[in-house]
C-alpha positions as CSV (number, residue, x, y, z in Angstrom):
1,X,61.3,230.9,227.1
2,X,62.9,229.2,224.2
3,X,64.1,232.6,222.6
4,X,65.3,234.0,225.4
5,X,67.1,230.6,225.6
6,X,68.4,231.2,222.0
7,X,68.8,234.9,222.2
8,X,71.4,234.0,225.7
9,X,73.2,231.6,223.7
10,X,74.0,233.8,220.7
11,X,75.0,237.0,223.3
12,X,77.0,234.2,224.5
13,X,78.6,233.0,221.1
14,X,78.9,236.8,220.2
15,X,80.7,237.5,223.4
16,X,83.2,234.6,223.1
17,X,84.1,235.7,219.7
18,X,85.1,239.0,220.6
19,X,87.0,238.0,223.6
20,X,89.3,235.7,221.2
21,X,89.7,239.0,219.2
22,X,90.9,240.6,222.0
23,X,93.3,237.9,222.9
24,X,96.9,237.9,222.6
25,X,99.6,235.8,223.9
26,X,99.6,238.0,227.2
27,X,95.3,236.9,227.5
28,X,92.5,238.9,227.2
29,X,92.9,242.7,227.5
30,X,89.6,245.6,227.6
31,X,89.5,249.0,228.3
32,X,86.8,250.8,228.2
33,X,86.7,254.4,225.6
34,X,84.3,257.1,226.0
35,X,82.0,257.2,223.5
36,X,82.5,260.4,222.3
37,X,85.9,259.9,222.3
38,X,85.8,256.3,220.1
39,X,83.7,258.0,217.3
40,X,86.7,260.3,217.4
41,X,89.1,257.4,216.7
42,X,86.9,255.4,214.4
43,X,86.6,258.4,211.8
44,X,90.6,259.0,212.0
45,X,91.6,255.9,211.7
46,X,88.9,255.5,208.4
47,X,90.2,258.7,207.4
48,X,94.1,257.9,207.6
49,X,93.6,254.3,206.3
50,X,94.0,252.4,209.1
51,X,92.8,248.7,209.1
52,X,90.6,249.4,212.5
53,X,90.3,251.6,214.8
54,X,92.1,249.2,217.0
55,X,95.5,249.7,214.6
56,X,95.2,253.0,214.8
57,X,95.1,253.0,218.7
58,X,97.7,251.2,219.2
59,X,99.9,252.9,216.5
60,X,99.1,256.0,218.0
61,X,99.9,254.5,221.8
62,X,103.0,253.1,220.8
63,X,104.3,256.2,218.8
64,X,103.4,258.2,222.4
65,X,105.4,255.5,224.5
66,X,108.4,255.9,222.4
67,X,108.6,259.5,224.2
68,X,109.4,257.8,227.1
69,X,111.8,255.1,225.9
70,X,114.9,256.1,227.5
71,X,114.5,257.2,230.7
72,X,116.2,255.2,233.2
73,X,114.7,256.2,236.4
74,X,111.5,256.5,238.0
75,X,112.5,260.4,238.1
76,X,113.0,260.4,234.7
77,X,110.1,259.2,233.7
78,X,107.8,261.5,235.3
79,X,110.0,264.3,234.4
80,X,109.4,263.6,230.7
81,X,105.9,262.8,231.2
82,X,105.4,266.4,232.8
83,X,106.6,267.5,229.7
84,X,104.6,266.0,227.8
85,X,102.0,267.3,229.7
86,X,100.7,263.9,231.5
87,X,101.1,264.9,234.7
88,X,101.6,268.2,236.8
């Protein structure tokens, strides 16, 4: 019982640390990435230099939002994300 005792805490030490990683002045934010898809972004962002695969998401977010910047109106918005090819 003592190491499952042990074992719990340090799942629970691990776990805090990771939430304050993912902590920024707004609180915590997850979302969850296919596997497949997350081996995808962890070999880009090694292979473009990125710092972790976390800078590269959100570089790569940030550069597709800036499509969008712009568009005043609800309308506007969905016309340029049917362009994009978002929605249909």
């Amino acid at each position: 019982m003592k190491d499952g005792f042990n074992a719990g805490a340090a799942e629970e030490r691990a776990g805090a640390a990771e939430s304050k990683r993912r902590t920024n002045m707004f609180g915590s934010n997850k979302i969850r990435i296919d596997k497949d898809l997350l081996a995808k972004i962890e070999r880009y962002a090694k292979i473009a230099g990125y710092s972790s695969p976390g800078e590269f998401i959100n570089h790569a977010l940030e550069k597709e939002l800036a499509k969008l910047e712009g568009a005043d109106t609800e309308e506007e918005i969905k016309k340029r994300l049917r362009g994009l090819g978002y929605i249909s």
